[in-house]
C-alpha positions as CSV (number, residue, x, y, z in Angstrom):
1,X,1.4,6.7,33.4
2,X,-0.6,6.6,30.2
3,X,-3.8,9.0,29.8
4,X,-6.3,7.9,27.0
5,X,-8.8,9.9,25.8
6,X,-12.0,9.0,23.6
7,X,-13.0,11.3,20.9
8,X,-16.3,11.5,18.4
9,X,-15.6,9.8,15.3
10,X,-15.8,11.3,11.8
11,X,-16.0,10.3,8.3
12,X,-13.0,11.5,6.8
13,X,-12.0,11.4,2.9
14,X,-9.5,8.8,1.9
15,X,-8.0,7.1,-1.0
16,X,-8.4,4.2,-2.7
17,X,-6.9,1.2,-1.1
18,X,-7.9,-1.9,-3.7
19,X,-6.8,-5.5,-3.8
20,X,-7.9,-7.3,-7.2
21,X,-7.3,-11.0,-6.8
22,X,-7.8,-14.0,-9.4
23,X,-6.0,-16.4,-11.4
24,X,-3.6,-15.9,-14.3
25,X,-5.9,-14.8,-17.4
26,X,-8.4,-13.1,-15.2
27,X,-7.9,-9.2,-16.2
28,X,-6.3,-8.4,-12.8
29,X,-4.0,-6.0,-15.2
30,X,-6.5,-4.6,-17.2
31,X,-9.1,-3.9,-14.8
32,X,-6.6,-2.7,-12.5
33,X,-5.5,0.1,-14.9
34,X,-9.2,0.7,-16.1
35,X,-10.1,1.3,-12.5
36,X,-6.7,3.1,-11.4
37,X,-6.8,5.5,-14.5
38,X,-10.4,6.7,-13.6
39,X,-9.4,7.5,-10.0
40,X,-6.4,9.1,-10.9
41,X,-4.9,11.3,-13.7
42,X,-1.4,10.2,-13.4
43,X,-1.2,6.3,-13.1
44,X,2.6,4.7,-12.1
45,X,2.4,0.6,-12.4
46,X,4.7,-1.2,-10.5
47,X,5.4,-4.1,-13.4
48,X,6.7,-7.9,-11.8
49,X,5.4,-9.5,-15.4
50,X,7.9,-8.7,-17.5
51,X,6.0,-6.2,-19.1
52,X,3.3,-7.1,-19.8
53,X,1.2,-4.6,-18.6
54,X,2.7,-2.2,-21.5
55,X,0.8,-3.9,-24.0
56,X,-2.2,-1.8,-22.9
57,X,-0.3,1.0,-23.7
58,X,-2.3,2.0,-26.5
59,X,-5.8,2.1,-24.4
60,X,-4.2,3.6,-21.7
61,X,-1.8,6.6,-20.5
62,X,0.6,5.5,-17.6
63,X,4.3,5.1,-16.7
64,X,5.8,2.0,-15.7
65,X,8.8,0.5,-13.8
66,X,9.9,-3.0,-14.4
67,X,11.4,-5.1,-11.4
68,X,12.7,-8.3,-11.2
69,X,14.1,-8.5,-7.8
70,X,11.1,-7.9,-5.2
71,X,13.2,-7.6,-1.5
72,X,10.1,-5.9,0.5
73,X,12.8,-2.9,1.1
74,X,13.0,-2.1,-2.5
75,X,9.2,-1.9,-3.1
76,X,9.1,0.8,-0.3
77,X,11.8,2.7,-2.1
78,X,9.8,2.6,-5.2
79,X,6.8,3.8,-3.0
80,X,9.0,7.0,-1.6
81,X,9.8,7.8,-5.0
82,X,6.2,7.6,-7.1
83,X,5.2,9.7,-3.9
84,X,7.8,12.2,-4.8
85,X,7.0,12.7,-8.4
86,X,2.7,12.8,-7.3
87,X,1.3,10.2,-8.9
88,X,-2.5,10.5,-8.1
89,X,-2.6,6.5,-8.2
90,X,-0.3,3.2,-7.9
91,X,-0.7,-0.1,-9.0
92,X,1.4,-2.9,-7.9
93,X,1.2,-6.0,-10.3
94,X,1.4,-8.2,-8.7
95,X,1.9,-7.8,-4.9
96,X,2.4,-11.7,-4.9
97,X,5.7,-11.1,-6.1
98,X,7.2,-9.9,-3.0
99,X,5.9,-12.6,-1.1
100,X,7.1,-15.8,-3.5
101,X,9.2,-14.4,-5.7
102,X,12.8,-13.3,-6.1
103,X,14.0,-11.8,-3.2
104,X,10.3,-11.7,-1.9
105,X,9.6,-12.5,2.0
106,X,9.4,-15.9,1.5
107,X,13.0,-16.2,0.3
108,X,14.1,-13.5,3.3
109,X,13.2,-16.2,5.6
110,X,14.9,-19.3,4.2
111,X,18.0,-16.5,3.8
112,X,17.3,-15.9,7.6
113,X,17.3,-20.0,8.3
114,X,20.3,-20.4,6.6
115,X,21.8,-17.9,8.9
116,X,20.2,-19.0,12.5
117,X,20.9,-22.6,11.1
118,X,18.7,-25.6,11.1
119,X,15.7,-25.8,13.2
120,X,15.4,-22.0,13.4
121,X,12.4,-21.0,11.3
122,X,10.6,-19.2,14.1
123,X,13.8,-16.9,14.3
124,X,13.6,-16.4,11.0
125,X,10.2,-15.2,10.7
126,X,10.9,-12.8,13.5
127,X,13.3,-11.2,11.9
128,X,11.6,-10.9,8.3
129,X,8.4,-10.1,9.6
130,X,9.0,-6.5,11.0
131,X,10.2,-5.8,7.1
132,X,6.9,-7.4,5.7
133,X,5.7,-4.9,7.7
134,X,7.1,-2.2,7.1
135,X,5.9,-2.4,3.0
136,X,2.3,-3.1,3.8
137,X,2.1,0.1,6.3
138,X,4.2,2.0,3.5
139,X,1.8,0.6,1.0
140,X,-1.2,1.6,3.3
141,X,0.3,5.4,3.8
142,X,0.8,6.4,0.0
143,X,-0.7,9.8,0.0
144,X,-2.3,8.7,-3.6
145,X,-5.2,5.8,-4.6
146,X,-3.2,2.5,-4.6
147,X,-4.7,-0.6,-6.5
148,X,-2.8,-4.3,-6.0
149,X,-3.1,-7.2,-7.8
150,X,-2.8,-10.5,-6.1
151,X,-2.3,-14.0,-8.2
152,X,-4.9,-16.7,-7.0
153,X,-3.7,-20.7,-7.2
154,X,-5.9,-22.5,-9.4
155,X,-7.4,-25.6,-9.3
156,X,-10.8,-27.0,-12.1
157,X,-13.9,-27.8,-10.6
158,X,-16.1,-30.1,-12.8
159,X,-19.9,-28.4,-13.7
160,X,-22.6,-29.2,-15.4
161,X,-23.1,-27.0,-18.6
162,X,-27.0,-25.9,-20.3
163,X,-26.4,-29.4,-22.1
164,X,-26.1,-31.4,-19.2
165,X,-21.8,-32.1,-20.3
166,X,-19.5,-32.3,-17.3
167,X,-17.1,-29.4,-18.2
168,X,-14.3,-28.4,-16.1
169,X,-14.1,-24.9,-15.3
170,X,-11.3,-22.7,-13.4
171,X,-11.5,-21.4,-9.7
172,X,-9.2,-19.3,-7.8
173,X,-8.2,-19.9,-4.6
174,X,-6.9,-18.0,-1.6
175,X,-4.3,-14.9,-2.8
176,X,-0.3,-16.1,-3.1
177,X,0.6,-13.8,-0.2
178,X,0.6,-14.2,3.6
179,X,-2.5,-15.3,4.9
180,X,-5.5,-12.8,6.3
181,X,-3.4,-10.0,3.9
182,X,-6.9,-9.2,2.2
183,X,-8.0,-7.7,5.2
184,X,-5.4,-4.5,5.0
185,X,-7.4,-3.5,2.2
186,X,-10.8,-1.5,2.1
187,X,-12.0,-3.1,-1.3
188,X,-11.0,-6.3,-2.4
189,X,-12.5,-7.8,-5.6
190,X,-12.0,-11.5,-6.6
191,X,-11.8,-11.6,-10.6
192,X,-12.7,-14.9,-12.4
193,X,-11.8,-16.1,-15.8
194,X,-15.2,-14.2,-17.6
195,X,-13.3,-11.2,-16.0
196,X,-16.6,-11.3,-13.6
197,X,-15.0,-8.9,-10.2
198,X,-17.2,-10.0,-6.9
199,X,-16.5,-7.3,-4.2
200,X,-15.8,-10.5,-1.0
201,X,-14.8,-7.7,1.5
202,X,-16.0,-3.9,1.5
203,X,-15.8,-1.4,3.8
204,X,-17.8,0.7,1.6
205,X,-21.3,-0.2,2.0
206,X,-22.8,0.4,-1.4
207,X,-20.1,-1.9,-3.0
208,X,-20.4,-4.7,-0.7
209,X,-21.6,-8.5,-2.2
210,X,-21.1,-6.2,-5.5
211,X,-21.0,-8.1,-8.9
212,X,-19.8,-7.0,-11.8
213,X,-18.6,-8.4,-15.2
214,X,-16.0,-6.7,-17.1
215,X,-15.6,-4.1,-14.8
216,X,-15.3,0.2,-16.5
217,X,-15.4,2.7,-15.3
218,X,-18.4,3.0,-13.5
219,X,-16.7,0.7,-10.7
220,X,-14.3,3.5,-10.6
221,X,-16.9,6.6,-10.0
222,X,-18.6,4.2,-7.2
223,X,-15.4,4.2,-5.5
224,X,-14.9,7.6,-5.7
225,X,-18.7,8.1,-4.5
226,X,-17.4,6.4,-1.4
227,X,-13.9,8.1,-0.9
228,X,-14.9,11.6,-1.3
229,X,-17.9,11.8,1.6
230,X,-16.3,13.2,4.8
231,X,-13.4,15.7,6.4
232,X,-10.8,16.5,4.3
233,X,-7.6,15.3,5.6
234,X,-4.2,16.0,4.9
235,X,-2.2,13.2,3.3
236,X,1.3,12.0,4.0
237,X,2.7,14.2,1.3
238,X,1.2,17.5,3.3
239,X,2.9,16.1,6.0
240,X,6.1,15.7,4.8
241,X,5.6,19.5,2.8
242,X,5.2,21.0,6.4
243,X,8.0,19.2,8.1
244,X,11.0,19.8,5.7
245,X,9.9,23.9,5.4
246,X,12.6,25.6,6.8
247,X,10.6,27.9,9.3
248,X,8.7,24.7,10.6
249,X,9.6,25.3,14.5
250,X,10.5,22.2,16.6
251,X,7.0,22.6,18.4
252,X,5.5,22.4,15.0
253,X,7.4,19.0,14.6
254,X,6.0,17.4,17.8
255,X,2.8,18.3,16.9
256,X,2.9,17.2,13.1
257,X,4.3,13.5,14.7
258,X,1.9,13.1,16.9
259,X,-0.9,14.4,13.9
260,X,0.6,12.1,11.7
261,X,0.8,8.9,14.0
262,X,-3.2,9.7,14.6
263,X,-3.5,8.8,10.4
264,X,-1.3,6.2,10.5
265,X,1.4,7.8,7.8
266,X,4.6,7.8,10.6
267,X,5.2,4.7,8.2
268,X,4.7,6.1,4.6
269,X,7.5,6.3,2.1
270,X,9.1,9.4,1.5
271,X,12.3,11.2,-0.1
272,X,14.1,13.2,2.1
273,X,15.4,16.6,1.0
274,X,18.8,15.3,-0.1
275,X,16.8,12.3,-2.3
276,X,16.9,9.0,-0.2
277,X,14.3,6.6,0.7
278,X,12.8,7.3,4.6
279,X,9.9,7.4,6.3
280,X,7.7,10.0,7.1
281,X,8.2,9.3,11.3
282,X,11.7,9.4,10.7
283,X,12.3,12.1,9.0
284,X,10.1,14.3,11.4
285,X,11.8,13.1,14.5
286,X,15.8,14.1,12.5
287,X,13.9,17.7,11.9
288,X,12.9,18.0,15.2
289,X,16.6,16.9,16.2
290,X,17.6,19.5,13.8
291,X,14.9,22.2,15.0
292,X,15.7,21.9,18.5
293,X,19.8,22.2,18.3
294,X,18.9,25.4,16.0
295,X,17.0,26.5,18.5
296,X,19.5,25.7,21.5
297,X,22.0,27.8,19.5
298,X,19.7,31.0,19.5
299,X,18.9,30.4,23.0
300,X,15.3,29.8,22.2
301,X,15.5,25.5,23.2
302,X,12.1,24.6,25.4
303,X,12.2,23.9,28.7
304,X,11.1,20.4,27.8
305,X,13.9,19.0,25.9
306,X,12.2,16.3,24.7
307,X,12.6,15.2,21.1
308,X,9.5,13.9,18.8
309,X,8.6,11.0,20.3
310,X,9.7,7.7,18.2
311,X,7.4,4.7,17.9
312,X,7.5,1.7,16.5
313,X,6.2,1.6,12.9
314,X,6.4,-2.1,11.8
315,X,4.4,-4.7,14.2
């Protein structure tokens, strides 16, 4: 039988999680890297345009990796390893690319149809949905500030101008990913073509209904205002620290699960000690598998004999 048990709640410190939405030509790009450059000293940009966030090289100092295939798998690989190297901040432009694009979830579950055969789009989404899942939670868990970009569709509304002229003028719409996807984030800013950001949804108070145009970085330092009052916490890269030290007993390992799962990291993206993509749950419960056949061998096993406790880390 299941025992729950309430405890006070405290403000703890965090890191940025950011969604910039808003049609091509907006400054997504550009104010993402303005924003993620403040927050952080070393800046990795996740690049599904071709490149074209390296022509702000010159104004500012990050690394980049290019992608053109953007299977939901591959961007938490890329996660696991910007984790590794410490990047203090990731931006992913554009997120919309692993729903619409190449290899993104959308073509995972026409893949899937083809499989199940025709008729079998519910199927489909069941099985591609548990992988969608699995990159927003490893997305969620980075154990650095993480700043998105999401393309808007566009459609022209016609206003009225100081002259009284009918002009058209460009809107943006909802975000080209799965619907409701703006609520993951704490911050999301909707960018329009004046490069105007209006903070829609906020879970930091001072920045709610916030409008600025051509966001610097002052945006940034509010932010940061925000983050840094509360508890330190440890993040998923403390986590993984403790679990793959070599005197971490299997005790330790139950413990630092069960720590972990209270943050919400079991799902973050990690390298293991040999260099592959995992998870941070994963690889705690294969220690503990580890620590406690170690410890049967010295005679020293618990009485309990249970192993970390595996949950599910994709809805």
């Amino acid at each position: 039988m299941n025992t729950f048990t309430f405890a006070p709640a405290t403000k703890e410190q965090a890191k940025a999680r950011i969604a910039l939405t808003g049609p091509t030509g907006s400054g997504k790009t550009y104010t993402a890297l303005i924003t993620g450059t403040a927050l952080g000293e070393r800046v990795a940009l996740i690049d599904t345009e071709h490149g074209s966030a390296s022509k702000y090289a010159d104004e500012f100092a990050f690394d980049t990796l290019q992608l053109t295939s953007f299977e939901p798998t591959g961007l938490i690989d890329v996660l696991a390893v910007a984790a590794h190297e410490g990047y203090d901040t990731v931006i992913v432009d554009s997120l919309s690319h692993f729903w619409s694009g190449a290899g993104g979830v959308l073509e995972q579950v026409d893949n899937a149809a083809k499989r199940y055969g025709t008729g079998s789009s519910f199927a489909a989404w069941k099985e591609t949905r548990p992988m969608e899942r699995a990159m927003i939670d490893a997305l969620l868990a980075y154990p650095g500030h993480l700043i998105v970009t999401m393309r808007t569709k566009t459609e022209y509304v016609v206003e009225t101008d100081d002259r009284g002229r009918k002009v058209p003028r460009k809107v943006g719409l909802k975000p080209e990913q799965r619907e409701g996807i703006e609520y993951e984030f704490d911050i999301v800013g909707d960018l329009d073509h004046e490069n105007t950001l209006v903070i829609s949804k906020s879970r930091a108070k001072p920045l709610s209904g916030l409008v600025v145009r051509k966001p610097g970085t002052e945006f940034a330092d509010s932010v940061l205002d925000w983050l840094s009052a509360g508890k330190p916490t440890p993040s998923a890269s403390d986590y993984l620290a403790t679990a793959t030290a070599p005197d971490t007993s299997y005790e330790d390992l139950r413990a630092l699960y069960e720590e972990a799962r209270r943050h919400n990291l079991l799902a973050a993206a990690v390298l293991d000690p040999a260099g592959e993509p995992t998870t941070l749950g994963d690889l705690i419960v294969r220690r503990g598998t580890e620590a406690r056949k170690e410890a049967g061998k010295s005679g020293q096993a618990g009485k309990s004999g249970k192993e970390p406790e595996r949950k599910a880390v994709a809805a």
